[in-house]
C-alpha positions in Angstrom: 7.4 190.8 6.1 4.9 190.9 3.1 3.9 187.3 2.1 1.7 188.4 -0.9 3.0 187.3 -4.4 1.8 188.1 -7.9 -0.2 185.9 -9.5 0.8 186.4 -12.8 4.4 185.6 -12.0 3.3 182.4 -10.2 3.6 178.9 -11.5 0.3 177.7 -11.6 -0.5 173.7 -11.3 -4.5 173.4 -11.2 -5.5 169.9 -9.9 -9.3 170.9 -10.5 -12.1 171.8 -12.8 -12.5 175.3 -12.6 -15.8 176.4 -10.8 -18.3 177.7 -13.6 -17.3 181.4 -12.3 -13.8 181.4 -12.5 -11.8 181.2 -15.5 -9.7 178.6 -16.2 -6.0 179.5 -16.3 -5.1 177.9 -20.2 -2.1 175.1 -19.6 0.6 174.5 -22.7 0.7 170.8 -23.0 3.8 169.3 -20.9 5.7 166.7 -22.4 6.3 163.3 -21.0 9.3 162.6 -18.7 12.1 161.2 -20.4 12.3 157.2 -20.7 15.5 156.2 -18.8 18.5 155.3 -20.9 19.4 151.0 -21.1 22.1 149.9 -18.5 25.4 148.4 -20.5 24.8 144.8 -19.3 28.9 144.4 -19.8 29.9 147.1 -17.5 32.6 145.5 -15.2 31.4 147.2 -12.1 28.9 144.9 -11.9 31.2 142.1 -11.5 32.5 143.7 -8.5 29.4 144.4 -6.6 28.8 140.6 -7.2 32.2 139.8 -6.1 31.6 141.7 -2.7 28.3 141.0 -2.6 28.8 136.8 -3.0 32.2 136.9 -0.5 30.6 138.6 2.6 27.1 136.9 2.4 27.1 133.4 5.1 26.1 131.0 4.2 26.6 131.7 0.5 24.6 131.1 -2.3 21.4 130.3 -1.0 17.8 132.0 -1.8 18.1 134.7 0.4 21.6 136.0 -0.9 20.1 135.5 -4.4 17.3 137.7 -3.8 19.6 140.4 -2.2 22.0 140.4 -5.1 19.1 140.3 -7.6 18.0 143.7 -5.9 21.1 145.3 -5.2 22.6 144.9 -8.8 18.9 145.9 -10.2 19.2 148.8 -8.2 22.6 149.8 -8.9 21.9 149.3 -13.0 18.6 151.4 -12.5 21.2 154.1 -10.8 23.7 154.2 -13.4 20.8 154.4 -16.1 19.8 158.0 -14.8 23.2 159.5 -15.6 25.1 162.4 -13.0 22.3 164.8 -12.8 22.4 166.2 -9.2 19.4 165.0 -6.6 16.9 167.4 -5.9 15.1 168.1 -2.5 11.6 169.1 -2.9 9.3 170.3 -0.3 5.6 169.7 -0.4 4.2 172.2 1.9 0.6 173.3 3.1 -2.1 173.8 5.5 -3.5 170.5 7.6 -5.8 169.1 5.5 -4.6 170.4 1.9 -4.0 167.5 0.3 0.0 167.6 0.6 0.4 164.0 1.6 -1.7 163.1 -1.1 0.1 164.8 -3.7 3.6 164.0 -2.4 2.6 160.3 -2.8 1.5 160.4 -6.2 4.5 162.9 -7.2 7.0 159.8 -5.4 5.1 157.1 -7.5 5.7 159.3 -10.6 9.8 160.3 -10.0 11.0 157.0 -7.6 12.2 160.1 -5.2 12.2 159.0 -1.3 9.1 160.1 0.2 9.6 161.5 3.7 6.7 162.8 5.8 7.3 164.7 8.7 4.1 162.8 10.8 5.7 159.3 9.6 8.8 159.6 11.0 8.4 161.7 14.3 4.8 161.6 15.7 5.4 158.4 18.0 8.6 160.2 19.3 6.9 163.8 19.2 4.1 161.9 21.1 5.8 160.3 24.0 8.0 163.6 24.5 5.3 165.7 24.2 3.9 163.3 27.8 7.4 163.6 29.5 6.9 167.2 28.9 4.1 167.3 30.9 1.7 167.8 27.9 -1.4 166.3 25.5 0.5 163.8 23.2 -1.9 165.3 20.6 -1.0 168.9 20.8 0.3 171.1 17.9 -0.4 174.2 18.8 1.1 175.4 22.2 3.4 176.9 23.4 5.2 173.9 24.5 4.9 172.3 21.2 5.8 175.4 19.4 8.7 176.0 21.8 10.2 172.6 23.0 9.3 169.8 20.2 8.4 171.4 16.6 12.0 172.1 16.4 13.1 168.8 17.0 10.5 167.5 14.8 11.7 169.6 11.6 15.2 168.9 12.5 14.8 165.5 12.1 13.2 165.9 9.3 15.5 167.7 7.4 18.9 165.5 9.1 17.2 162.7 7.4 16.6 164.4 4.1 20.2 165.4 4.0 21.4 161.7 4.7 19.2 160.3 1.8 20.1 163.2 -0.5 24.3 162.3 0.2 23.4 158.8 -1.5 22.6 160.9 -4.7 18.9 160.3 -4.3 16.0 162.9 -4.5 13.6 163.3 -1.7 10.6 164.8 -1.2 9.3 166.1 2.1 5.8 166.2 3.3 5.4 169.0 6.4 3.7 171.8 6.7 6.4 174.2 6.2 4.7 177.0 7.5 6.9 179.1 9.3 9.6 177.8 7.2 8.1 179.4 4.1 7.5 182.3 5.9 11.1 183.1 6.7 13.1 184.0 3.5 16.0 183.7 5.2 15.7 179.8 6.0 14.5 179.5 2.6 17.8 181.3 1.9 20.2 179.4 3.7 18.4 176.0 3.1 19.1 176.6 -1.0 22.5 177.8 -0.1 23.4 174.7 1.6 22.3 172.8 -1.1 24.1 174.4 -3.3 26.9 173.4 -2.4 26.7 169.9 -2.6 25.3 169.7 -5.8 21.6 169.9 -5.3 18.4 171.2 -6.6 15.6 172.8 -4.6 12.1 173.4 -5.0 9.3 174.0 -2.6 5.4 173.8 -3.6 2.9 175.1 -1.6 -0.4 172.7 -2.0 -3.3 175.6 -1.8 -6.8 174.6 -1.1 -10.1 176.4 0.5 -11.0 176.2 4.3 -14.0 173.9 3.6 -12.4 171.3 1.6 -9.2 171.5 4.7 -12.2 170.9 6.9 -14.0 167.9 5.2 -10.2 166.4 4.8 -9.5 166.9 8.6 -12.8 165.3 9.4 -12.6 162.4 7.3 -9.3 161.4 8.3 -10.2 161.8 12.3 -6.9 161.8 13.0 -6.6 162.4 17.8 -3.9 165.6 16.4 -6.7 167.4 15.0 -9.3 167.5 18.0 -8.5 171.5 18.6 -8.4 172.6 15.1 -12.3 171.0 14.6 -12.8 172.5 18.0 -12.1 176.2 17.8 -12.3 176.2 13.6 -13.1 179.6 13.6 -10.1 181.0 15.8 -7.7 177.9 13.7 -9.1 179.0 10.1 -8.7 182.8 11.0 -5.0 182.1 11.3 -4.3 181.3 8.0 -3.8 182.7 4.1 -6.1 180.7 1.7 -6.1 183.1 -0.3 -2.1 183.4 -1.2 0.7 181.2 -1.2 4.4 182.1 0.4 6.4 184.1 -1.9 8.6 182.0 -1.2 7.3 178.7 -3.1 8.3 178.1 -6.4 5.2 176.7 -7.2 1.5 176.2 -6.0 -0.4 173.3 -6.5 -4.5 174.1 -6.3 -6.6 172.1 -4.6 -9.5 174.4 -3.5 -12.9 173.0 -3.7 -12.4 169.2 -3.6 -12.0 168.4 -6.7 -9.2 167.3 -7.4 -9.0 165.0 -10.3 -5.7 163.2 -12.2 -3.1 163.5 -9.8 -0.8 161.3 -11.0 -0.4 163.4 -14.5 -0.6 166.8 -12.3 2.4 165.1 -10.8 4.3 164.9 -14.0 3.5 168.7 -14.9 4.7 169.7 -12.0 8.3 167.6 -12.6 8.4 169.7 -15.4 7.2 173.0 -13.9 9.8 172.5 -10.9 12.7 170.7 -12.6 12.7 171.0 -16.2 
């Protein structure tokens, strides 16, 4: 399958100051996201949510049921404020060391979406089978792995995803993605399964350089990254910095460390993925 896309069709998102050989892909300025709309303060649903809330809380009335119904109706105002627009499930995909954690933070800070990341919620489960396997707890690129525990891993992943997104509320997921992308057809059939319930998918690819993957990996000395740092040459000739899946609807570019403004990159790319 050819993975190569054309650039000029791309959505571009540049998260860095151009080198001085390169020229600068010119940006249209992207408005700011839309303020959400008061709550009624009258609307009778809040009376019973305080009703229910107030008869099954024991012993009544005290600080901690207080602080529960103070966040629970906050919450539930905040919800009703952002209308019936359908949740959206966004991937934030890339190669170890990318900067897609990074970027999925600021873009959660930004929307209020749930933030799932795939090493958050498996790696102490992927860990401990990955020893009753007979295996490194730190591997991520055997045969084993490959075979017997990355499938568990992304099907957690996405299980969870879908059980946030049936509450009405948007996730982003932080994985690699890799094969995924690569694969129209689970692209395919992950849209089409949205689709019918209601909701909106995008997936970014977060580009960057070899290098700047490297200094990242370093710096973060994470035990899952031993082999990479240890046969970099054979690990880095495995990948495509230079191209992003044709399957992503948008690439974020990191190259060359310098990333800079992330939190207003983050807002562009609301607009670039979601309108």
């Amino acid at each position: 399958m050819d993975h190569s896309i054309d650039h000029d069709d791309e959505p571009s998102l540049r998260l860095r100051l151009p080198p001085s050989d390169e020229v600068a892909v010119p940006e249209g300025r992207v408005p700011d996201l839309p303020e959400p709309i008061a709550p009624s303060n009258d609307d009778p649903a809040d009376e019973v949510i305080k009703h229910v809330l107030l008869e099954t809380t024991d012993p009544p009335a005290n600080a901690e049921a207080t602080t529960l119904l103070n966040g629970v109706m906050g919450a539930w105002r905040r919800h009703q404020s952002q209308g019936s627009s359908n949740p959206s499930l966004t991937l934030i995909a890339g190669y170890a060391g990318s900067g897609k954690t990074e970027f999925s933070r600021f873009l959660s800070e930004v929307t209020g979406w749930a933030l799932i990341d795939k090493d958050t919620l498996t790696c102490p489960l992927v860990e401990r089978l990955l020893v009753a396997l007979g295996g490194d707890p730190h591997d991520r690129h055997t045969e084993l792995y490959l075979r017997e525990v990355r499938p568990l891993e992304y099907r957690c992943l996405m299980d969870t995803a879908f059980d946030v997104l049936g509450s009405g509320t948007s996730v982003i997921l932080s994985a690699p993605f890799i094969a995924e992308l690569a694969d129209r057809g689970w692209v395919v059939r992950l849209t089409n399964r949205c689709a019918t319930r209601g909701i909106e998918v995008a997936a970014v690819w977060v580009r960057c350089d070899a290098e700047s993957m490297r200094r990242h990996i370093e710096l973060r000395d994470d035990p899952r990254d031993a082999w990479k740092l240890q046969n970099w040459d054979a690990y880095v000739s495995t990948l495509n910095t230079d191209t992003s899946p044709s399957t992503a609807h948008i690439t974020v570019d990191n190259r060359f460390g310098t990333a800079i403004n992330l939190a207003t990159q983050a807002r562009q790319a609301l607009k670039e993925i979601h309108g």
